[in-house]
PDB file of N, CA, C, O and CB in Angstrom:
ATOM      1  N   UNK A   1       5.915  -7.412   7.519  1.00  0.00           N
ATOM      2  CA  UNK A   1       4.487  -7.472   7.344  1.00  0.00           C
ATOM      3  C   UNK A   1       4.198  -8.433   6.191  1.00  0.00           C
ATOM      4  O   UNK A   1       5.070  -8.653   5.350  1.00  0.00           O
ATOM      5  CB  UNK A   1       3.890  -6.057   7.079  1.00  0.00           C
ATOM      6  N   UNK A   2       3.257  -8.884   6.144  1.00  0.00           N
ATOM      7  CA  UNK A   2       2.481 -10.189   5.364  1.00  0.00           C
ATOM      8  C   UNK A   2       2.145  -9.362   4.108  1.00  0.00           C
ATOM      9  O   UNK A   2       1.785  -8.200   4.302  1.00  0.00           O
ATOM     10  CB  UNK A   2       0.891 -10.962   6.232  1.00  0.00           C
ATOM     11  N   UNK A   3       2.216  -9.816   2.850  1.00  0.00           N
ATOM     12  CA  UNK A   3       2.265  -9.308   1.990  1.00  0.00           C
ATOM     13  C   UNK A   3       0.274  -9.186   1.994  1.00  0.00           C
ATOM     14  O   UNK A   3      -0.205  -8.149   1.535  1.00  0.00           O
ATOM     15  CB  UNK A   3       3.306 -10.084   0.907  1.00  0.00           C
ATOM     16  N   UNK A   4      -0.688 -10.287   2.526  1.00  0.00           N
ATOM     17  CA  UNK A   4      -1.609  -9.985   2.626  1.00  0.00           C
ATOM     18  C   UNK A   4      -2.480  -8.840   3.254  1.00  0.00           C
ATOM     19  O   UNK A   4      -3.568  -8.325   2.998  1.00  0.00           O
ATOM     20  CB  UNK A   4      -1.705 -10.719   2.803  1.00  0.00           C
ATOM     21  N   UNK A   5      -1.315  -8.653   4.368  1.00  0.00           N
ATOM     22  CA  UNK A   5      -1.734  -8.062   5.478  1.00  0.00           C
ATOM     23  C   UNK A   5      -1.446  -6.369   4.997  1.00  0.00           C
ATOM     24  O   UNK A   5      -2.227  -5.537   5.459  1.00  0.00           O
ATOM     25  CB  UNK A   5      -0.867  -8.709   6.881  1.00  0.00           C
ATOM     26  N   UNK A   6      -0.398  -5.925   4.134  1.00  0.00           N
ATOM     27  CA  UNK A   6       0.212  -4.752   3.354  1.00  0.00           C
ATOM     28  C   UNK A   6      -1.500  -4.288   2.255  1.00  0.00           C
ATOM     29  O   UNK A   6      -2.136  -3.240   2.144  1.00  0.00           O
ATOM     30  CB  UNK A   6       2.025  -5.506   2.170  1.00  0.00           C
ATOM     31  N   UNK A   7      -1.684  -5.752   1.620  1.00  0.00           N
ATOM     32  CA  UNK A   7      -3.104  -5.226   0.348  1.00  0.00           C
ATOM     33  C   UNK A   7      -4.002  -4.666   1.131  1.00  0.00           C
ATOM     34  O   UNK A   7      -4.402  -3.519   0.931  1.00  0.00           O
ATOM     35  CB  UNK A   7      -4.078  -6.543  -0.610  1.00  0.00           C
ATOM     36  N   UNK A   8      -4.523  -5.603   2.356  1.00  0.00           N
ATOM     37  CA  UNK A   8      -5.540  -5.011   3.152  1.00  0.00           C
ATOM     38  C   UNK A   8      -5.618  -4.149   3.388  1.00  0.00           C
ATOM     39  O   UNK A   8      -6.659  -3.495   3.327  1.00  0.00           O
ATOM     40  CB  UNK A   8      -5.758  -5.245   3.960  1.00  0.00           C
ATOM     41  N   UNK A   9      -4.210  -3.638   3.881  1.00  0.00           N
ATOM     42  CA  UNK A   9      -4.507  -2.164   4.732  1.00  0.00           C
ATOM     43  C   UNK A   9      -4.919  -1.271   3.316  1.00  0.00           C
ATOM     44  O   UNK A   9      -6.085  -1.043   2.992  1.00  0.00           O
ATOM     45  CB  UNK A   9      -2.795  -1.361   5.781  1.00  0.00           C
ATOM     46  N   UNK A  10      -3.440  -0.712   2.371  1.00  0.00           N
ATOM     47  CA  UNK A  10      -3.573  -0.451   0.830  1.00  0.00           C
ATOM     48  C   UNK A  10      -5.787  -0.424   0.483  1.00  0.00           C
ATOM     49  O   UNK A  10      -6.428   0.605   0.273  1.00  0.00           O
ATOM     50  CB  UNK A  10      -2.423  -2.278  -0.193  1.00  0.00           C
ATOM     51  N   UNK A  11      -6.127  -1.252   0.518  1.00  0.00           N
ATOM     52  CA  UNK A  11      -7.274  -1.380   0.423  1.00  0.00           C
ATOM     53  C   UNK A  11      -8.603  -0.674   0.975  1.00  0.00           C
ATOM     54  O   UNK A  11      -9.714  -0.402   0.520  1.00  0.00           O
ATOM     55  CB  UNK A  11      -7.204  -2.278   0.641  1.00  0.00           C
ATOM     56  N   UNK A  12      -7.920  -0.518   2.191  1.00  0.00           N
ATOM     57  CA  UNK A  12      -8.466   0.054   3.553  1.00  0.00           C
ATOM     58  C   UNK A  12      -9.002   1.412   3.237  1.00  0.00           C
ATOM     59  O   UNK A  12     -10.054   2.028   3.408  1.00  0.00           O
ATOM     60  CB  UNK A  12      -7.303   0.172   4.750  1.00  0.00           C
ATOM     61  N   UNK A  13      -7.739   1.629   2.662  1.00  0.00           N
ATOM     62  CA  UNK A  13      -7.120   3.107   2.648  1.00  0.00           C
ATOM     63  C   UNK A  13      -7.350   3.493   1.285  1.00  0.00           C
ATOM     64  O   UNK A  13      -6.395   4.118   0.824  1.00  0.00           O
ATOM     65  CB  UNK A  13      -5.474   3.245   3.040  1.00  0.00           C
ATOM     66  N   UNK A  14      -8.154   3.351   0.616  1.00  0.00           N
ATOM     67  CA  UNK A  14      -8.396   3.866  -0.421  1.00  0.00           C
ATOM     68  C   UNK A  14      -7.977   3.244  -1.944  1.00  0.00           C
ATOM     69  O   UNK A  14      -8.503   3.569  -3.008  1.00  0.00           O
ATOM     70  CB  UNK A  14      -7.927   4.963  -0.149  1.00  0.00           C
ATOM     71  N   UNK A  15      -6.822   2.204  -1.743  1.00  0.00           N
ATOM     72  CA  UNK A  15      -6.130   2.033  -3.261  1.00  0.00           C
ATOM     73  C   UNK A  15      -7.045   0.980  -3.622  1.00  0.00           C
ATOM     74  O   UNK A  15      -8.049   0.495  -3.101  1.00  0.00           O
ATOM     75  CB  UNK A  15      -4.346   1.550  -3.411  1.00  0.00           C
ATOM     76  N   UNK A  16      -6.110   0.694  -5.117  1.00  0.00           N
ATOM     77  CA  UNK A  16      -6.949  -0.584  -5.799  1.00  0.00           C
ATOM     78  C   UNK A  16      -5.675  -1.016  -6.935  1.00  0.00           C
ATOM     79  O   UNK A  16      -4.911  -0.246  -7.516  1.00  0.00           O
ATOM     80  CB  UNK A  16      -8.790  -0.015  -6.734  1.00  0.00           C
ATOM     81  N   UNK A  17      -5.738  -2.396  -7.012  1.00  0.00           N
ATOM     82  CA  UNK A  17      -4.828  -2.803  -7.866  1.00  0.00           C
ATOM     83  C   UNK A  17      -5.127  -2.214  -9.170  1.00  0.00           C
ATOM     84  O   UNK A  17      -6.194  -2.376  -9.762  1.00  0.00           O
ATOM     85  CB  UNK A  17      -4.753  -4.194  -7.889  1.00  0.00           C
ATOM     86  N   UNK A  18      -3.875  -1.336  -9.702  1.00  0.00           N
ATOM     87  CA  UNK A  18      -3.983  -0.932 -11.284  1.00  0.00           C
ATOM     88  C   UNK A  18      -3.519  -1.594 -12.164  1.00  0.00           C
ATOM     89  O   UNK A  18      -3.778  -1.328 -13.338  1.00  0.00           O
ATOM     90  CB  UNK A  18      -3.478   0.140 -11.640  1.00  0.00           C
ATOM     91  N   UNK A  19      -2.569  -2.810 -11.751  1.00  0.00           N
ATOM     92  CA  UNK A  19      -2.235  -3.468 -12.824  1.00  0.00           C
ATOM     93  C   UNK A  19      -0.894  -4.370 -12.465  1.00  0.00           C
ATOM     94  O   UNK A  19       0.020  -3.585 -12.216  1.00  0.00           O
ATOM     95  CB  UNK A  19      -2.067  -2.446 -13.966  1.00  0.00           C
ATOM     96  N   UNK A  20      -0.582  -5.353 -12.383  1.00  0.00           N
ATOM     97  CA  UNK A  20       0.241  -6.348 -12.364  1.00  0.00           C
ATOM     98  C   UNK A  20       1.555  -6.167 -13.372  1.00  0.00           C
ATOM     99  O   UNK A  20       1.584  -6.339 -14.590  1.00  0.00           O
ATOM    100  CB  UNK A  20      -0.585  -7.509 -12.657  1.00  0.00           C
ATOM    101  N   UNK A  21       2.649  -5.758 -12.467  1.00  0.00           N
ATOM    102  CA  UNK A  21       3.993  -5.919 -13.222  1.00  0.00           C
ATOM    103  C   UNK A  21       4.740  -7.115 -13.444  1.00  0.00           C
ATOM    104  O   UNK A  21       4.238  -8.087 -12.881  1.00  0.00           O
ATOM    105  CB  UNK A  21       4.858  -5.209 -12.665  1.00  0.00           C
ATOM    106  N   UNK A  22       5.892  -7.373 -14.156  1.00  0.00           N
ATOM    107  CA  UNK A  22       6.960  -8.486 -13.570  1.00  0.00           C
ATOM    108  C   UNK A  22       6.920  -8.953 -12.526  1.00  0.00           C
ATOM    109  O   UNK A  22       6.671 -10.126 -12.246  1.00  0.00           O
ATOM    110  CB  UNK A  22       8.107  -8.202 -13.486  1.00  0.00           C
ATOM    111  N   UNK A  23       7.235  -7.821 -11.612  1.00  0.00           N
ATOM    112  CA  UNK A  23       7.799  -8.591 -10.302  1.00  0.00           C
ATOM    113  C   UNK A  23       6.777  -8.023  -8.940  1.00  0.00           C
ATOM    114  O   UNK A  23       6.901  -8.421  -7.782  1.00  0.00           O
ATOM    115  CB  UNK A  23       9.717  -8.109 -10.022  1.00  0.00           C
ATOM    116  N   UNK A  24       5.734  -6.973  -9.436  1.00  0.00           N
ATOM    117  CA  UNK A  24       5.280  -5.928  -8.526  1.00  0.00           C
ATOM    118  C   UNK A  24       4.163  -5.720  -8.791  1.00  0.00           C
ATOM    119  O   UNK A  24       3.907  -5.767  -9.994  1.00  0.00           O
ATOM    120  CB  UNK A  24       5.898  -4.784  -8.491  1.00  0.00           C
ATOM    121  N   UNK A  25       3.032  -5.411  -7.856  1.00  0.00           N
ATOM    122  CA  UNK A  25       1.832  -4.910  -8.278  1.00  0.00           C
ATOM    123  C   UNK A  25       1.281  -3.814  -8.019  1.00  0.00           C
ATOM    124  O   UNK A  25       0.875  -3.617  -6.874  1.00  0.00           O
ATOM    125  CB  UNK A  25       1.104  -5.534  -8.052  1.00  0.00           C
ATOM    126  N   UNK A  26       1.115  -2.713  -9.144  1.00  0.00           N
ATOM    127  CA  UNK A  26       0.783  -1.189  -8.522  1.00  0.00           C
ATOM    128  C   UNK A  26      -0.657  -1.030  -8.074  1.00  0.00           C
ATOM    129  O   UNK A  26      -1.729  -1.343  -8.592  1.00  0.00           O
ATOM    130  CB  UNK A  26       1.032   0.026  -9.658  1.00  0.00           C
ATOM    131  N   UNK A  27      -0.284  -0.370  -6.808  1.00  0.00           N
ATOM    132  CA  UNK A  27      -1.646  -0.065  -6.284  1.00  0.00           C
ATOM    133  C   UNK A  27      -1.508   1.525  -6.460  1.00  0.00           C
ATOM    134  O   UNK A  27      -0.473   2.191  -6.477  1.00  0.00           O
ATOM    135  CB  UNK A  27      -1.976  -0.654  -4.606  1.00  0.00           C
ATOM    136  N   UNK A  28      -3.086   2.025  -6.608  1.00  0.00           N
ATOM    137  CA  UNK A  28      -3.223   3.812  -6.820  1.00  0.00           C
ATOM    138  C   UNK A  28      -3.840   3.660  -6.118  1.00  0.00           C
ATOM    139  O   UNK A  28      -4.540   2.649  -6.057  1.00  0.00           O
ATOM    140  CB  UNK A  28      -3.679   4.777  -7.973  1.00  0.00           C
ATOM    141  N   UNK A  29      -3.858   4.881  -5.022  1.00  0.00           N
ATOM    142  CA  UNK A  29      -4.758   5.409  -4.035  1.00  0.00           C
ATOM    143  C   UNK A  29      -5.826   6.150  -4.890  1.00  0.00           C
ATOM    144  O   UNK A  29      -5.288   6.936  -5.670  1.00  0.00           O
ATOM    145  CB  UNK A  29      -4.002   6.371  -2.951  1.00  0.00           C
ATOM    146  N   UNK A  30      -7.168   6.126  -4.969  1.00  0.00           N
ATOM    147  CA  UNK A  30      -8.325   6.639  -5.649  1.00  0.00           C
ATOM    148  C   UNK A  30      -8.396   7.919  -5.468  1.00  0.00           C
ATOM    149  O   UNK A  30      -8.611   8.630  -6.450  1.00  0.00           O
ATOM    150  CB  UNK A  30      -9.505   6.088  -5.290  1.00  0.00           C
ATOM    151  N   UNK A  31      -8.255   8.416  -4.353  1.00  0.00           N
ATOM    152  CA  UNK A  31      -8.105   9.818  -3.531  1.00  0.00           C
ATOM    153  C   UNK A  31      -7.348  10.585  -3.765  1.00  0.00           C
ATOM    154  O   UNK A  31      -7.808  11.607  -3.257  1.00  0.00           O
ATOM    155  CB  UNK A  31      -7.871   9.818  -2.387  1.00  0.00           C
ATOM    156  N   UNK A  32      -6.291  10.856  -4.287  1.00  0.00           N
ATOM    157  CA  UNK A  32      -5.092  11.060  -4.709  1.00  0.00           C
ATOM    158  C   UNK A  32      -4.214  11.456  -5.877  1.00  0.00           C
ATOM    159  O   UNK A  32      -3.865  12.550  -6.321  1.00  0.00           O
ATOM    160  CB  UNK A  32      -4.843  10.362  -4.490  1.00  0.00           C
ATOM    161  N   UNK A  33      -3.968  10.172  -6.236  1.00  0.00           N
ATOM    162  CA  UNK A  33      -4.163   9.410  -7.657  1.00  0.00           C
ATOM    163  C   UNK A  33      -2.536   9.279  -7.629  1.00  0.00           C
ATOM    164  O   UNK A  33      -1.780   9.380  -8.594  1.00  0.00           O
ATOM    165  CB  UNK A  33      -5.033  10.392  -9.216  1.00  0.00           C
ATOM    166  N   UNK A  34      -2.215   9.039  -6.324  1.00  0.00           N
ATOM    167  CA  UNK A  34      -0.327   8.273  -6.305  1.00  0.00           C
ATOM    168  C   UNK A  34      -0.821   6.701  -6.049  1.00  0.00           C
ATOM    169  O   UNK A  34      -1.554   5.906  -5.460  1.00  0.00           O
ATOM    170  CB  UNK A  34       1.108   8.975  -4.482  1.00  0.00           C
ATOM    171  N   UNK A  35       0.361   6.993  -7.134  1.00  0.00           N
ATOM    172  CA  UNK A  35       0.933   4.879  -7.137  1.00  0.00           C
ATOM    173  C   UNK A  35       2.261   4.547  -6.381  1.00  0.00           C
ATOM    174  O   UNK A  35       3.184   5.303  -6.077  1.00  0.00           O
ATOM    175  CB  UNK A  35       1.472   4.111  -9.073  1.00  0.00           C
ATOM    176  N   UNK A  36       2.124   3.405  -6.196  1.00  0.00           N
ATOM    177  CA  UNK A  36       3.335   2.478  -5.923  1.00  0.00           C
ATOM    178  C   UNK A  36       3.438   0.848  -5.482  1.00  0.00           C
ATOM    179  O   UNK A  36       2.741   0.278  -4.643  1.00  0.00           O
ATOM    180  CB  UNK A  36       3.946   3.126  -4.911  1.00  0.00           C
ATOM    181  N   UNK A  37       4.307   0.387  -6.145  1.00  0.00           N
ATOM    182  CA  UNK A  37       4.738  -0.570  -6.428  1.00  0.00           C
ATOM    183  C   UNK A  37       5.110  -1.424  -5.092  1.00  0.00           C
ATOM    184  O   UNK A  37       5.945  -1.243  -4.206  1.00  0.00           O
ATOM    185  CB  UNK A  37       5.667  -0.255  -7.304  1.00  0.00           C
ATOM    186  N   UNK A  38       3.936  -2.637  -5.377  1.00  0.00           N
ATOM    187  CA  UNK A  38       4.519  -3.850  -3.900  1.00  0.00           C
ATOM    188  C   UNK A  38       4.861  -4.709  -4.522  1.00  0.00           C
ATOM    189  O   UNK A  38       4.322  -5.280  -5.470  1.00  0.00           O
ATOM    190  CB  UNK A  38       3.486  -4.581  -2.674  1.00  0.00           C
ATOM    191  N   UNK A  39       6.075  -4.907  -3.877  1.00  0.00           N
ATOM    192  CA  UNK A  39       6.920  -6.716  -4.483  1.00  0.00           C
ATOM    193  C   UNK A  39       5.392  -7.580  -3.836  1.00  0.00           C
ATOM    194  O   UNK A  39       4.458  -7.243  -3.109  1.00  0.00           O
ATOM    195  CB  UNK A  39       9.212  -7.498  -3.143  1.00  0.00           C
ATOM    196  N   UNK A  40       5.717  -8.604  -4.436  1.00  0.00           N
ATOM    197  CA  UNK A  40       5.402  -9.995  -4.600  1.00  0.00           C
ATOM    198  C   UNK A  40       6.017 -10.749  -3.681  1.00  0.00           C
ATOM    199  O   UNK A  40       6.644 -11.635  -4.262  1.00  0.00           O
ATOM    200  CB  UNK A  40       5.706 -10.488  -5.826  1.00  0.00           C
ATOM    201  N   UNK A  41       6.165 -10.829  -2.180  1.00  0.00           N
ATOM    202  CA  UNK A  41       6.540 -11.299  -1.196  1.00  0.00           C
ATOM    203  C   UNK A  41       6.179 -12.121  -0.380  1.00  0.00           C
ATOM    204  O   UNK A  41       5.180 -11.683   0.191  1.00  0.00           O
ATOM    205  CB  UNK A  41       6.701 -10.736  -0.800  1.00  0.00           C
ATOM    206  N   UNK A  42       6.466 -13.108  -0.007  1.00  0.00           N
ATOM    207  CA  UNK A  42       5.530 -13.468   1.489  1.00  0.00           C
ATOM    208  C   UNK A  42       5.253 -12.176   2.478  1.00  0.00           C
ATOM    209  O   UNK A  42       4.193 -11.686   2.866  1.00  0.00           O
ATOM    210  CB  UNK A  42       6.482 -14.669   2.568  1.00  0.00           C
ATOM    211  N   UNK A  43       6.920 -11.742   2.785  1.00  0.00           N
ATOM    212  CA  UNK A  43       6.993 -10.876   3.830  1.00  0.00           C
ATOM    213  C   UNK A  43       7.172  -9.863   3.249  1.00  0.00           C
ATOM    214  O   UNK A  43       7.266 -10.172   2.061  1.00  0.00           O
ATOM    215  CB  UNK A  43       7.848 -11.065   4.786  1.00  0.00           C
ATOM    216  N   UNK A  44       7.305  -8.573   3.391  1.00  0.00           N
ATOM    217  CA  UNK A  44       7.383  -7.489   3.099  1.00  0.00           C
ATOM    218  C   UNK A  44       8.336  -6.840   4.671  1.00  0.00           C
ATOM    219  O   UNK A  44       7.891  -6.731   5.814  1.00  0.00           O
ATOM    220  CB  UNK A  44       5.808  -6.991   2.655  1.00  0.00           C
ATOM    221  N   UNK A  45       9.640  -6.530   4.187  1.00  0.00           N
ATOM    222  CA  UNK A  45      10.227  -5.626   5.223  1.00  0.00           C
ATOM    223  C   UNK A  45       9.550  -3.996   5.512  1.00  0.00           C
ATOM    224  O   UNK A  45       9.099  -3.071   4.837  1.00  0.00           O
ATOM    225  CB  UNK A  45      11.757  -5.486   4.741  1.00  0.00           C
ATOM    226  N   UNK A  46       9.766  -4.268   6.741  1.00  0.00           N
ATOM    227  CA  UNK A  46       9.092  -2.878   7.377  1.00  0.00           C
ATOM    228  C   UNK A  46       9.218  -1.654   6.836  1.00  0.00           C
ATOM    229  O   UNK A  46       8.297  -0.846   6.712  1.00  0.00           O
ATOM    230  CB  UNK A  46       9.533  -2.585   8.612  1.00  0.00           C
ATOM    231  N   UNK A  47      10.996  -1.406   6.321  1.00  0.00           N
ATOM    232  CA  UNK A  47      11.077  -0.199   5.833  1.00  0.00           C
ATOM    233  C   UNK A  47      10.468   0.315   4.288  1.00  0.00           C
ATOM    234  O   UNK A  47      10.234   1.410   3.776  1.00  0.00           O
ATOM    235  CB  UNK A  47      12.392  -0.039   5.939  1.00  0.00           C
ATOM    236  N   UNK A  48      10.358  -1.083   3.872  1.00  0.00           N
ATOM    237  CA  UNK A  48       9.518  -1.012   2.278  1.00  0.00           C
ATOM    238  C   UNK A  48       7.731  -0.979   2.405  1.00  0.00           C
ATOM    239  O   UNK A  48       6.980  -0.535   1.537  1.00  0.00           O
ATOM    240  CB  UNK A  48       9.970  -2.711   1.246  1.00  0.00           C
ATOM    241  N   UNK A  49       7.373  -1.497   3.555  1.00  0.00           N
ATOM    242  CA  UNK A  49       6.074  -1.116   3.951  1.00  0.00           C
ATOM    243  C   UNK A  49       5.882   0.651   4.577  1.00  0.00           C
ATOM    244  O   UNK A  49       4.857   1.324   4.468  1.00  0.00           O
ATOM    245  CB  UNK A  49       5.710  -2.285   5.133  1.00  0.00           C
ATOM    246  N   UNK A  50       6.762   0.945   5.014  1.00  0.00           N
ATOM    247  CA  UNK A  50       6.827   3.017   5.395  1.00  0.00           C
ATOM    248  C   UNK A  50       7.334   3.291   3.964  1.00  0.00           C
ATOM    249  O   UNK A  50       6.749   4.303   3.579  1.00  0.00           O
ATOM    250  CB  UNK A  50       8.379   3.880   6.988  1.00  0.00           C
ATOM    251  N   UNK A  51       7.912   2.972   3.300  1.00  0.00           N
ATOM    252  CA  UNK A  51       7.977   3.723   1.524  1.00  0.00           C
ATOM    253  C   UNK A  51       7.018   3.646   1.394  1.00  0.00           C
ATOM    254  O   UNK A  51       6.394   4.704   1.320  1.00  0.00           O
ATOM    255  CB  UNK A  51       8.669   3.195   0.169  1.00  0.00           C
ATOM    256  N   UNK A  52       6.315   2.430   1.286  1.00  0.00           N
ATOM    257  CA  UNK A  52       4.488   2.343   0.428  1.00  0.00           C
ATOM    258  C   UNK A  52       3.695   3.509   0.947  1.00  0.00           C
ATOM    259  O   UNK A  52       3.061   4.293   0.241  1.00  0.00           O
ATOM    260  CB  UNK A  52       3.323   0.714   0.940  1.00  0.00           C
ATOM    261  N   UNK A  53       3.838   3.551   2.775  1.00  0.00           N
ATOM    262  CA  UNK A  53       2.547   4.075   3.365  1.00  0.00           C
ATOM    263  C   UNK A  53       3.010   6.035   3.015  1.00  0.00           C
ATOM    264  O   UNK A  53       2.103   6.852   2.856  1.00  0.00           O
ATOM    265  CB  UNK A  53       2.344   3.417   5.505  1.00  0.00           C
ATOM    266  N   UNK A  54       3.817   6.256   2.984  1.00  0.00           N
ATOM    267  CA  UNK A  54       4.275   7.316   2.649  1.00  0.00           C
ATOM    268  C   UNK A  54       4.169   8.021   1.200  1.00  0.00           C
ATOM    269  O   UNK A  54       4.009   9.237   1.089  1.00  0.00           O
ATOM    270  CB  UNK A  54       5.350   7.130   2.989  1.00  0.00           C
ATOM    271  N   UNK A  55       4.290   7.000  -0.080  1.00  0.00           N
ATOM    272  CA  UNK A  55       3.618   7.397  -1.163  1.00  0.00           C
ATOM    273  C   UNK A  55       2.489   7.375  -1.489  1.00  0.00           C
ATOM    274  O   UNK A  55       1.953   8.113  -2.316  1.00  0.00           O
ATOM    275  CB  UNK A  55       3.935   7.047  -1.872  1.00  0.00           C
ATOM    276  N   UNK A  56       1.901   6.334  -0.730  1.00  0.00           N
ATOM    277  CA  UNK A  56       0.576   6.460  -1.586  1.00  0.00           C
ATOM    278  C   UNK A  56      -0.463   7.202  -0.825  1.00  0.00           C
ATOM    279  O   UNK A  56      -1.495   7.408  -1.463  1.00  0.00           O
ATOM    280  CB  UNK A  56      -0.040   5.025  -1.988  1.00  0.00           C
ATOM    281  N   UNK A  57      -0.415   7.797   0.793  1.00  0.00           N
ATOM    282  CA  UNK A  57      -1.221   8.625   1.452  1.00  0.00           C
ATOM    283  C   UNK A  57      -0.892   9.630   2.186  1.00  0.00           C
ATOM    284  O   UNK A  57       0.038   9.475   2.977  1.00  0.00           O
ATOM    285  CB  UNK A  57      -1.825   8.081   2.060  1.00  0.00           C
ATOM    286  N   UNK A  58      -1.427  10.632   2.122  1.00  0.00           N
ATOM    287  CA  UNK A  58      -1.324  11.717   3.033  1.00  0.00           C
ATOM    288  C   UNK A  58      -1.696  11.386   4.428  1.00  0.00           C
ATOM    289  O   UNK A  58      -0.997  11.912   5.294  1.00  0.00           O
ATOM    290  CB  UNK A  58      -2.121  12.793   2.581  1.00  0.00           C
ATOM    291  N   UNK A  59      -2.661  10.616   4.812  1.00  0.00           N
ATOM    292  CA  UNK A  59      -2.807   9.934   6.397  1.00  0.00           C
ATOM    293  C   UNK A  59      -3.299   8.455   6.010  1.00  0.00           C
ATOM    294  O   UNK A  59      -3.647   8.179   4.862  1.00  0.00           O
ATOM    295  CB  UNK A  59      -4.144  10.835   7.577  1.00  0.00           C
ATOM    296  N   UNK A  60      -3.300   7.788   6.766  1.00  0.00           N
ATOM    297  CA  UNK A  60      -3.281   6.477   6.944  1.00  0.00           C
ATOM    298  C   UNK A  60      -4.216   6.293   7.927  1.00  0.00           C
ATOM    299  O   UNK A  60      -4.127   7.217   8.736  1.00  0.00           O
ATOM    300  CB  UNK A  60      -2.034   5.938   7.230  1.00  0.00           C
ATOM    301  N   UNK A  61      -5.236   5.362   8.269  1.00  0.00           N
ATOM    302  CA  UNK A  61      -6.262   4.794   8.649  1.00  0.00           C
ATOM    303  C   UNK A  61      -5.996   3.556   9.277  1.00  0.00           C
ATOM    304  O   UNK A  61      -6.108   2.539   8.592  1.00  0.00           O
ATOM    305  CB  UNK A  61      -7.053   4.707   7.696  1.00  0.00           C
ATOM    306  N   UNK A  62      -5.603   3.452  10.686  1.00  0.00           N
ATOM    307  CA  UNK A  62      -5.439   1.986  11.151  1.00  0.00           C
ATOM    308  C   UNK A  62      -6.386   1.930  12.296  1.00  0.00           C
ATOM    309  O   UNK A  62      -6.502   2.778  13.180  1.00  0.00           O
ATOM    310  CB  UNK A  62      -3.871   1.550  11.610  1.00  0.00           C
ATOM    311  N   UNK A  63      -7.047   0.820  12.164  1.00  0.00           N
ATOM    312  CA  UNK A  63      -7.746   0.622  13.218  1.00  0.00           C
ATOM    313  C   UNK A  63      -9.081   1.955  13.239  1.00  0.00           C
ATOM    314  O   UNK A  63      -9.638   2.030  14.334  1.00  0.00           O
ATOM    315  CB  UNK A  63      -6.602   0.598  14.502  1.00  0.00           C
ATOM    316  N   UNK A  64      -9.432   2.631  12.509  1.00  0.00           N
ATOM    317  CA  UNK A  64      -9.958   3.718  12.499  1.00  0.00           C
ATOM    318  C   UNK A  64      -9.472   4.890  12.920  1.00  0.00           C
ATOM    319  O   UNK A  64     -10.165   5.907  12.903  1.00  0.00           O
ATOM    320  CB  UNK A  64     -10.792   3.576  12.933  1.00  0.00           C
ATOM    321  N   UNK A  65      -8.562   4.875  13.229  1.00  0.00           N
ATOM    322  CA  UNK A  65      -7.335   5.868  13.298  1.00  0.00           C
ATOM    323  C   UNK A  65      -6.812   6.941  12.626  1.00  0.00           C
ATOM    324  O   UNK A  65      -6.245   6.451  11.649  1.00  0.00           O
ATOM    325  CB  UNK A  65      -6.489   5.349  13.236  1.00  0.00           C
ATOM    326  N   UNK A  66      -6.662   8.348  12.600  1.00  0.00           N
ATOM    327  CA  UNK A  66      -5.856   9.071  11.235  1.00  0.00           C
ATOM    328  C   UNK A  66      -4.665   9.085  12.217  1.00  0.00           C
ATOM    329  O   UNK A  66      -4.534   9.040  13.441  1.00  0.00           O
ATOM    330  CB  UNK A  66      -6.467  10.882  10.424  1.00  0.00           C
ATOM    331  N   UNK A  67      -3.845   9.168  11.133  1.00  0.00           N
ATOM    332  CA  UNK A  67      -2.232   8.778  11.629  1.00  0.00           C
ATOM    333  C   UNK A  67      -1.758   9.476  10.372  1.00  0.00           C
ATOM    334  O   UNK A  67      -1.970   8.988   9.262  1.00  0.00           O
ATOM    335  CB  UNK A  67      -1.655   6.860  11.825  1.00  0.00           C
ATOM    336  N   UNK A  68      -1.070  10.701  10.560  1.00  0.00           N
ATOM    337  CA  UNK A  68      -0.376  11.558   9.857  1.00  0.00           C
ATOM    338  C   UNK A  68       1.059  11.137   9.257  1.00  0.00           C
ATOM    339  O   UNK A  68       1.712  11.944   8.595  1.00  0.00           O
ATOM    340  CB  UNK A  68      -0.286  12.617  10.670  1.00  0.00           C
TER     341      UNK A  68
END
């Protein structure tokens, strides 16, 4: 996945950039109040995009979708 295409959703779904690391930028879900850390990628591998979607939400929102 497109590292653009990872913020959007992240975005979608409630987070917001908290702050710019070295190498990573934490997003917090507002709702919540879990973080986690996206590399700085073009691409983003799939299985590091299901870590993200897994920490930072209890359901996920695609397409208008809840997805558990």
């Amino acid at each position: 996945m497109k590292h653009r295409d990872l913020v959007r959703l992240l975005e979608k779904n409630g987070c917001f950039l908290k702050r710019h690391g070295a190498n990573h930028d934490i997003y917090m879900n507002q709702n919540n109040g879990r973080k986690a850390p996206v590399p700085r990628h073009r691409e983003i591998k799939e299985t590091m995009v299901l870590v993200i979607k897994k920490t930072t939400w209890d359901r996920l929102i695609i397409n208008e979708m809840f997805i558990e």
